[in-house]
C-alpha positions as CSV (number, residue, x, y, z in Angstrom):
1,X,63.8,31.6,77.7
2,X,62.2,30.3,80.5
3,X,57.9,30.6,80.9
4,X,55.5,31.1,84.3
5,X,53.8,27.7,85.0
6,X,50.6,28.4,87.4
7,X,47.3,25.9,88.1
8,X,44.2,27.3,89.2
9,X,41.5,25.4,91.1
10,X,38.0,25.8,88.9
11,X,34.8,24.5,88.9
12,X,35.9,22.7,86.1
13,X,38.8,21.2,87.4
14,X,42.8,22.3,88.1
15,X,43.4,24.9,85.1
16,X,46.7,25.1,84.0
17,X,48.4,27.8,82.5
18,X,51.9,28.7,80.9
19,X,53.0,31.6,79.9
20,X,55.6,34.1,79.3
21,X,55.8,38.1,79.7
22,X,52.4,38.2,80.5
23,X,50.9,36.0,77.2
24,X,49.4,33.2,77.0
25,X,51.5,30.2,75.3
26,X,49.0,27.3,76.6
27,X,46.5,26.7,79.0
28,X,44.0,24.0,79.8
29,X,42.1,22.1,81.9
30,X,45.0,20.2,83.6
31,X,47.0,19.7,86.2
32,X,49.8,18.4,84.2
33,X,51.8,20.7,82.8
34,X,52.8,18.1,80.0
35,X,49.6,18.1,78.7
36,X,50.2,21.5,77.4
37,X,53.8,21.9,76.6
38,X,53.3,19.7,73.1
39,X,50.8,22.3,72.1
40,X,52.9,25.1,71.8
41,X,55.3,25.8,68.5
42,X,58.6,24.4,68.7
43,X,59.9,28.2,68.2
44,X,58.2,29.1,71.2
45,X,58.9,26.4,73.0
46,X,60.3,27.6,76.9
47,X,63.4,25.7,77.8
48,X,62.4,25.9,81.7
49,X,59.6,26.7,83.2
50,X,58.8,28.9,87.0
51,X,56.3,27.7,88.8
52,X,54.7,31.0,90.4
53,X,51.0,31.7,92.6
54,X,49.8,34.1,90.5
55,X,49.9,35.5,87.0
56,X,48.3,39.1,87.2
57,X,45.6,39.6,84.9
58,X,45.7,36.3,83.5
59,X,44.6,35.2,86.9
60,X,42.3,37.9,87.1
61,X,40.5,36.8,83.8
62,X,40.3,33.3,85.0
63,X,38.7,34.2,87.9
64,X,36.3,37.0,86.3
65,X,35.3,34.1,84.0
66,X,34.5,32.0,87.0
67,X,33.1,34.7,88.8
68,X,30.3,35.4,85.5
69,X,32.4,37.8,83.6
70,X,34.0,35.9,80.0
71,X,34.6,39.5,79.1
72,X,38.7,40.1,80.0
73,X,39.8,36.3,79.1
74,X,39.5,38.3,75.3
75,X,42.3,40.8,76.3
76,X,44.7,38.4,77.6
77,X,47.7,38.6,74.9
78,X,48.0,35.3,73.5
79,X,51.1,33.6,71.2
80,X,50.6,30.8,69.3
81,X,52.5,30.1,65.8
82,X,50.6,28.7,62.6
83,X,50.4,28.7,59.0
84,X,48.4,32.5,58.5
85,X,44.5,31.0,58.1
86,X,44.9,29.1,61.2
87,X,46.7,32.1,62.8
88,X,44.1,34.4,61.7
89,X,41.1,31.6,62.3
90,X,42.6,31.9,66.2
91,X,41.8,35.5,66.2
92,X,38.7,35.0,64.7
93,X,37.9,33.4,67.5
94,X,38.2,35.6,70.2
95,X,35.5,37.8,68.5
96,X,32.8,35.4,68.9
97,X,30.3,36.5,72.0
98,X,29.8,34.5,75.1
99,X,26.9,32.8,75.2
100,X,26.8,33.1,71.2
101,X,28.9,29.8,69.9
102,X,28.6,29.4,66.0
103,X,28.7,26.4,63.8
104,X,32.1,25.0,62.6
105,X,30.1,26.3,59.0
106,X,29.4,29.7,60.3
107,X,33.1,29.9,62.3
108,X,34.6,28.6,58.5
109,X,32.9,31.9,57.2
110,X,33.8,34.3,59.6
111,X,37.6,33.0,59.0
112,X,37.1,34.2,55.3
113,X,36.6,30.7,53.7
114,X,33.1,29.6,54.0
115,X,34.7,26.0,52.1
116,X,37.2,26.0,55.0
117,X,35.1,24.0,57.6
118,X,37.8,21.6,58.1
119,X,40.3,23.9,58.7
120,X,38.1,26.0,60.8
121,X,37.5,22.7,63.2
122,X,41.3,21.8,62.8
123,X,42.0,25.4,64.3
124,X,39.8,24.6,67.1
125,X,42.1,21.2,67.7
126,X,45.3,22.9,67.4
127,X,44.3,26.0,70.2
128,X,46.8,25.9,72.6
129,X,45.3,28.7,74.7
130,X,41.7,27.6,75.5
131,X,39.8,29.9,77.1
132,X,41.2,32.8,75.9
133,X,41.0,30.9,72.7
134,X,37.3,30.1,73.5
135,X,37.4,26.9,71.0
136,X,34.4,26.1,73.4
137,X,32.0,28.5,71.3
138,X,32.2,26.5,68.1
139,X,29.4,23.9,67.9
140,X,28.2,21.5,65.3
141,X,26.1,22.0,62.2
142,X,23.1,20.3,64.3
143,X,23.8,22.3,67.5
144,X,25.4,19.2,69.1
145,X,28.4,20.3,70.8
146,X,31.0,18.6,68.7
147,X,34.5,17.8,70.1
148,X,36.8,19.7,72.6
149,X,40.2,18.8,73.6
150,X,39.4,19.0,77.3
151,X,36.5,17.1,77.1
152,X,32.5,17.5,76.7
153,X,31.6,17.7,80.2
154,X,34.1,20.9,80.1
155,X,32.5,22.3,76.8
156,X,29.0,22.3,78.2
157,X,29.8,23.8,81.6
158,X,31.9,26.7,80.2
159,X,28.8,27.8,77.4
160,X,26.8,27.4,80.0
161,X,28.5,29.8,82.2
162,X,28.4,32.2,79.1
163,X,25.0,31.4,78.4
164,X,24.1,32.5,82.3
165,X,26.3,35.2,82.3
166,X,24.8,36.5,79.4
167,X,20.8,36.2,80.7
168,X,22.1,38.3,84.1
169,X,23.5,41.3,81.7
């Protein structure tokens, strides 16, 4: 089944997104397409791929996001394919608040195992669909920002857009 390939210019940088049916199977802050395709499950894995300007509301939540708004990026459909805590850490996820990022400890307890801190950051790693994934709202223990796939420069501009957008609400 082939899957809709589209980069977006950012402040951030080109953000790259692939997806199919309207849902997300990958994004990032890429221009290279490659970069993405490993992240996604084998099952779902596209076997070609359409370039295309324009994705609908995809699009639309990227640039709402951009434009202050972090709200619709969390009512994009997203597919990704795990074993079920990871899964369900994913979804966990997307009920954080903008401009709220937890602690890998308090994102471990929200998932239902407050002694599943390593899982909890090894579901941040394996998010194939950051931003509407926000990965980027779990911080460390000590309020340092931790890792992120796409880079710490990245991390710190998009909870700081969350941060302003929330002070302007």
């Amino acid at each position: 089944m082939n899957a809709q390939l589209l980069t977006m210019t950012t402040p951030d940088g080109p953000f790259t997104i692939i997806a199919r049916d309207g849902v997300v199977l990958a994004s990032g802050w890429t221009a290279d397409s490659g970069e993405l395709t490993g992240q996604i499950h084998p099952e779902l894995q596209p076997v070609a791929y359409d370039s295309v300007d324009d994705l609908g509301p995809i699009s639309s939540a990227v640039e709402a996001f951009y434009a202050g708004d972090p709200v619709p990026a969390m009512s994009v459909p997203v597919l990704q394919k795990s074993g079920p805590f990871r899964a369900h850490a994913w979804d966990v996820l997307r009920t954080v608040s903008p401009g709220a990022p937890v602690t890998y400890t308090e994102y471990a307890v929200l998932s239902g195992n407050a002694k599943a801190v390593r899982a909890a950051a090894s579901a941040c790693a394996f998010n194939a669909a950051a931003l509407f994934v926000p990965c980027h709202r779990v911080v460390r223990t000590d309020g340092t920002l931790g890792g992120f796939r796409w880079g710490l420069r990245i991390k710190e501009s998009l909870l700081a857009r969350e941060k302003e957008a929330l002070t302007r609400t």
